[in-house]
N, C-alpha and C positions, 0 to 999 in steps of 0.2 A: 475445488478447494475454496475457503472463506474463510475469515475473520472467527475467530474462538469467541467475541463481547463485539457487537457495537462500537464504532468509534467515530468520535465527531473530526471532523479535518477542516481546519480556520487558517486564513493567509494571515500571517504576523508578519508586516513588513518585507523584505524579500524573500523570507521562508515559508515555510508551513510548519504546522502543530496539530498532533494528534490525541485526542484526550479520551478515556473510557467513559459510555454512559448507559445507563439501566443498572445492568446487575454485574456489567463487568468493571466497573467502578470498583467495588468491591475486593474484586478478584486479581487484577492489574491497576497496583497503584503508582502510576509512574505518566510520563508526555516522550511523546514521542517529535523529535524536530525533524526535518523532509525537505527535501527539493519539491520543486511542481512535479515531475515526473511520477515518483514515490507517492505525490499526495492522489495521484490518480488512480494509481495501482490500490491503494487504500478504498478509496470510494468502491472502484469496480467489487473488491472483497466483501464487499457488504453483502453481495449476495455471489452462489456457487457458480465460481468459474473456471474454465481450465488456463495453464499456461498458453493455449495457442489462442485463445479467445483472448485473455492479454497483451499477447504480442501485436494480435492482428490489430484491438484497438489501439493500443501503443502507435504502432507504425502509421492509422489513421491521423491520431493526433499530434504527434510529432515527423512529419512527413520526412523534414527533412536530416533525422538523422540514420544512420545504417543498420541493419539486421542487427548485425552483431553487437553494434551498441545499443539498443534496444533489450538484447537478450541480456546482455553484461548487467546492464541496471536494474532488470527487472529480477534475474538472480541475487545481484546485494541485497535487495529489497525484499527480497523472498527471503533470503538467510538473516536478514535482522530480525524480520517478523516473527520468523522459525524460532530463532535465539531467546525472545522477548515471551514466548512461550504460547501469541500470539495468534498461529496462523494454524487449522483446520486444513490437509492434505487429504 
């Protein structure tokens, strides 16, 4: 799975922000606001990857939190994108 447009991902203060650029500017006109978490999961979509390829980096970079929250997050995250019209399955 990956990203439908390009998406630029910028720390604003304690969150993150996600913005369209190239041609999906166009296509998706809207911002997207994120935890750090979220904003990884974003970068990683830039290019094709599976859920378990996600998890696994996930759990690398946030060691210390658990499986299931790990997978919990990365499911919202997956279903906002999904929602947003957003995300390539």
């Amino acid at each position: 799975m990956h990203l439908k447009y390009p998406l630029h991902v910028m720390k604003m203060g304690e969150d993150y922000g996600a913005v369209p650029v190239g041609s999906g500017d166009r296509r998706f006109n809207g911002y997207l606001r994120m935890d750090e978490g979220s904003a990884f999961v974003i970068r990683m979509l830039q290019d094709d990857v599976t859920v378990e390829q996600l998890v696994s980096a996930l759990k690398a970079e946030y060691d210390r939190s658990t499986d299931k929250e790990i997978r919990e997050h990365l499911a919202g995250t997956l279903a906002r994108l999904d929602a947003e019209g957003l995300l390539v399955r």
